[in-house]
N, C-alpha and C positions, 0 to 999 in steps of 0.2 A: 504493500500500500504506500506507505513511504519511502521514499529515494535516498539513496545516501547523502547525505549533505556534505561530505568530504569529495564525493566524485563532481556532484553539484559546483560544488564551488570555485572550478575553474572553467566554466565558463560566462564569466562576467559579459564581455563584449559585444556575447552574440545578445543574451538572457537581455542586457540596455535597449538596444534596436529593438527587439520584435516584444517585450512588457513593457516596455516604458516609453514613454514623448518624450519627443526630445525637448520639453520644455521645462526637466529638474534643472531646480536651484542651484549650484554650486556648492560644496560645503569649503567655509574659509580651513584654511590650511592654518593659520598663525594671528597671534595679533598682539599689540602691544599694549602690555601695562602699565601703570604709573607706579614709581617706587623715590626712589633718591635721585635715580637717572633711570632714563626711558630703556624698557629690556626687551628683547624679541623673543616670546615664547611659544615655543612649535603648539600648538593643537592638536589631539588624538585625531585618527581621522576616522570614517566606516571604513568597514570592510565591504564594501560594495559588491565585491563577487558574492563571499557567504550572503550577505541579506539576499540576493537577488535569488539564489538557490534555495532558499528557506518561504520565501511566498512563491514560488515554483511549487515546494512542494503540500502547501499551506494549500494550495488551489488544486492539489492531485495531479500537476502538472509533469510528466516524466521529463528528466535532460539527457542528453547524449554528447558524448564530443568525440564530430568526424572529421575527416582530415577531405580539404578540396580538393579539386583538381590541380590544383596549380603547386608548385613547390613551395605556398606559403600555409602552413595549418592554420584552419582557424578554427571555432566553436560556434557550433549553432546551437538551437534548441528546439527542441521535436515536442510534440504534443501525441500523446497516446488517445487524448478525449476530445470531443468537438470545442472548439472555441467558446467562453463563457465570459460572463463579466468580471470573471477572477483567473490570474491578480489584478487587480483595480490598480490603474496606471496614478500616481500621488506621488508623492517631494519625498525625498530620501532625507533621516532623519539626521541629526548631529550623530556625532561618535559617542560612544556611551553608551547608544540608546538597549532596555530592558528588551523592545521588540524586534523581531522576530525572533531574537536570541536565544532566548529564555520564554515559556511559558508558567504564565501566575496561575497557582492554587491560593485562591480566598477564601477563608471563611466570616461570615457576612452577621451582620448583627449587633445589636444593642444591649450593655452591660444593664442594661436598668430592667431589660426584660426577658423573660424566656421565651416568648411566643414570636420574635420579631428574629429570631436567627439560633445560629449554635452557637454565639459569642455571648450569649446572653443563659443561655438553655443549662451549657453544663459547666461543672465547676471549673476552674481556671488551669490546672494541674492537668483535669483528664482532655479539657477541650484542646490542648496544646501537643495532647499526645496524639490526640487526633489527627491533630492541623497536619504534626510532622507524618505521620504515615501514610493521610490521602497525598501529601506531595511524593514521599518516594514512589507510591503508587506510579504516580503519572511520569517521572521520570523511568522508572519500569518500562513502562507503556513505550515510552517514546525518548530512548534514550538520548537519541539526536540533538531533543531538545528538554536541557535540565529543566526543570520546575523549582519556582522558586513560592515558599509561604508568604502569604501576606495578611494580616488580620484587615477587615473590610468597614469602618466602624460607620453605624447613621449615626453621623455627627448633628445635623441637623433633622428634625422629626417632626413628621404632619401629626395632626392634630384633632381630633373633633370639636374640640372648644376653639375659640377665635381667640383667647388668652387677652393679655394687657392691651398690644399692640393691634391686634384683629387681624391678625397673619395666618392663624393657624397651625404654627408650629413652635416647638419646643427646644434651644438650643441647648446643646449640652456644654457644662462646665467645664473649662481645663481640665479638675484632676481628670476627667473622665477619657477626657482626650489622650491626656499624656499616658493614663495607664495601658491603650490599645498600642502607642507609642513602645511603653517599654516591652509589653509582649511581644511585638515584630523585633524588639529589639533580644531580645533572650534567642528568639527562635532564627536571627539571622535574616530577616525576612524585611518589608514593605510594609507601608501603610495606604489603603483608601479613606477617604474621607466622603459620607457620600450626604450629599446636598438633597433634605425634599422643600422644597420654595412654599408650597402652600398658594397661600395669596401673596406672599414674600417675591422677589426675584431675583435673578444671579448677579446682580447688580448693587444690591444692597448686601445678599450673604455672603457673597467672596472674602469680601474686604477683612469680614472678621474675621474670617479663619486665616487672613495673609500671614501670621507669625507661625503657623504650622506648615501652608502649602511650601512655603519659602527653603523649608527643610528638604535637602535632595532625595529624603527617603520616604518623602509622602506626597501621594497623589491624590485624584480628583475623582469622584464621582457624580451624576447628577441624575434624580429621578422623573424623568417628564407625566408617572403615571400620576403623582403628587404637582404637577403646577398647574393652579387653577388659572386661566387666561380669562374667565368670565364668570369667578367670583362663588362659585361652588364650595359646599365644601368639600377635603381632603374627603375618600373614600366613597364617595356618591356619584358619580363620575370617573373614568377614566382622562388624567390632565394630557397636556401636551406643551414640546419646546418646537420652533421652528428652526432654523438652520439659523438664524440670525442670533438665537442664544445660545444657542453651540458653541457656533463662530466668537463670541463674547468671551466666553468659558475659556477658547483657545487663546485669543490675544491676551487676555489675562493672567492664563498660567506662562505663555509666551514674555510676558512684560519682566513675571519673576525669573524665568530662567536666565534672562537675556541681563539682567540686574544683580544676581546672585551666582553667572557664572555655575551654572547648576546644570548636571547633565536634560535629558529630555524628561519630560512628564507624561503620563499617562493620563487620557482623559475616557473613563468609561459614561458608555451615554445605556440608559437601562432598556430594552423596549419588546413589546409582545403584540404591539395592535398597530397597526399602518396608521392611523391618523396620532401617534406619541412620539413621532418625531416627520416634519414634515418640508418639503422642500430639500432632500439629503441631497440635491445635486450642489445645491452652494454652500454644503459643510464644507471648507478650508482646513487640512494637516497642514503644519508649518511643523519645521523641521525640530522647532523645540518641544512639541506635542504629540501623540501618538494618540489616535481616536480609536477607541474601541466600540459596535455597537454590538451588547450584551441580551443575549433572547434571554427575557424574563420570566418565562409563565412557565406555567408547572402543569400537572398530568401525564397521562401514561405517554409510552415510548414512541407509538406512533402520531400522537396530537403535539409530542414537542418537534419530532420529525420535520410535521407539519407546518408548524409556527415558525420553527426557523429557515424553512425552505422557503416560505410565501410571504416573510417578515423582512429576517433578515439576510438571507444571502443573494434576493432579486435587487437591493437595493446598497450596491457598495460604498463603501468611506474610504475605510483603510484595514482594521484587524475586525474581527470578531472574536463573541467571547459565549460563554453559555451558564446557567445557572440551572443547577441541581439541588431537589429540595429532598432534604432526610427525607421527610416525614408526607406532604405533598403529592411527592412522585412515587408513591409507596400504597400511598390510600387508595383500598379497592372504587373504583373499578382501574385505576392505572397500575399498571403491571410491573412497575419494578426502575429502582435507579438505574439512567443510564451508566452503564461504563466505560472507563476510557477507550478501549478497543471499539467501540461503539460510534463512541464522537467524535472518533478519530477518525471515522467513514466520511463523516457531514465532507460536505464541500462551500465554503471554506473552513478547514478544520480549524475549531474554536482555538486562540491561542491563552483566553485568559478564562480561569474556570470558576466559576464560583460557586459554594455551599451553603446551604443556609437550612 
């Protein structure tokens, strides 16, 4: 099913031509700092062949490398399956970047409650033991591509009551923050932080989490099923973001990377209904950003199938991501958690996983 990614990886030049326009950005080579006297310091660069090899095989894309007629060898790239929307042709990332590198194991969820995730559910000791074994799991699975833990935390949470401000949601405190902080930090791992707007918008909630996102080791989530755009309340309703708050979300976390010299960030967008995120042709990746759109909903094996076949893989960005529910995808009449060998069939195969 999957390609080796060491054979992959040299052929870069053909893989550019026939995946990608020729209209990526550049990535700078070097630039200079301020100090006592002005210093020239080189910049990591991509590896531009592996990534191209790795959403190759991200899309079930087979590669080859033939040698032409001519006395000069070069690399082409064959396709075993009909032409698809994947890979989706977008900006190659800064150097650093987590994706296509590395696939995240998340487990998702809020300290304050059991019924909103496994970060909330089981005690702190046994959910960690957890965390660490579904990730070697999926390195298992796919050895190509290590897995890394990430604790997923709702930072921010809709509401039923309309509270002080008439928002509808509920922020959480620092300690609360920092303690999801130190767990990714024992286990080696990342942080999400995942944003529900309410009647709130990303415009007003950024700002206050800027002394966290700012940290190289914490990213961004946001929930469109939570943004009321006409005043609903949370959970009565299915919400929605349009491309133009994505794209917000992006220059934003783009502003800190570019300001804190911080490698790329991850931007997970959450979604299971085609009108929860709408206009995806003018979502914008900048190279300091990695957009993931993550299939939400829960149910048996062939309805998530479904959902991310007709959701999210007809409607490219950049990565994909999928979310597996204990307890959800378990409840008769759905038949059973997907498995890695399983959704590692999907095309494009999910790069970011999440538990809840």
């Amino acid at each position: 099913m999957r390609k080796n990614i060491k054979h992959g990886a040299y052929i870069c030049v053909a893989v550019l031509a026939i995946v990608y326009t020729l209209g990526f950005s550049p990535l700078a080579s070097s630039e200079y700092r301020s100090g006592i006297t002005e210093r020239f310091i080189p910049l990591p660069e991509l590896d531009k062949a592996d990534y191209n090899a790795r959403v190759l095989a991200l899309a079930h894309i087979a590669t080859t490398t033939e040698t032409s007629s001519t006395a000069t060898t070069s690399s082409r790239v064959t396709s075993t399956t009909t032409p698809s929307v994947w890979p989706v042709s977008t900006i190659y990332p800064n150097a650093n970047a987590i994706l296509p590198f590395k696939r995240i194991v998340a487990y998702y969820g809020n300290f304050y409650s059991k019924g909103m995730g496994v970060l909330g559910e089981y005690p702190t000791e046994q959910m960690l033991v957890m965390l660490a074994s579904t990730t070697e799991m999926w390195t298992v699975a796919d050895p190509d591509t290590p897995a890394v833990p990430a604790i997923h935390y709702i930072a921010v949470v809709a509401q039923a009551s309309a509270g002080k401000e008439g928002k509808y949601i509920l922020r959480m405190p620092d300690d609360q923050i920092d303690r999801a902080l130190n767990l990714a930090d024992r286990i080696h791992g990342i942080v999400f932080l995942d944003v529900q707007v309410g009647l709130s918008n990303l415009q007003h909630e950024l700002p206050q989490l800027e002394k966290y996102l700012k940290m190289p080791q914490v990213h961004l989530a946001i929930d469109p099923e939570f943004s009321m755009k006409n005043g609903e309340k949370p959970g009565t309703v299915i919400g929605t973001f349009n491309a133009d708050d994505i794209n917000y979300a992006v220059r934003y976390l783009t502003k800190l990377v570019r300001e804190n010299h911080l490698p790329p960030k991850i931007l997970i967008v959450h979604r299971f209904t085609q009108n929860m995120v709408t206009n995806y042709k003018n979502i914008q990746p900048l190279p300091e950003v990695q957009i993931v759109i993550d299939m939400d909903g829960f149910g048996g094996k062939e309805k998530k199938y479904g959902t991310y076949n007709r959701i999210v893989a007809p409607e490219p960005v950049q990565f994909t991501g999928i979310k597996l529910f204990y307890k959800n995808d378990v409840r008769p009449p759905a038949d059973g958690l997907l498995s890695p060998a399983e959704v590692l069939k999907l095309t494009p195969v999910p790069i970011y996983i999440q538990y809840q």
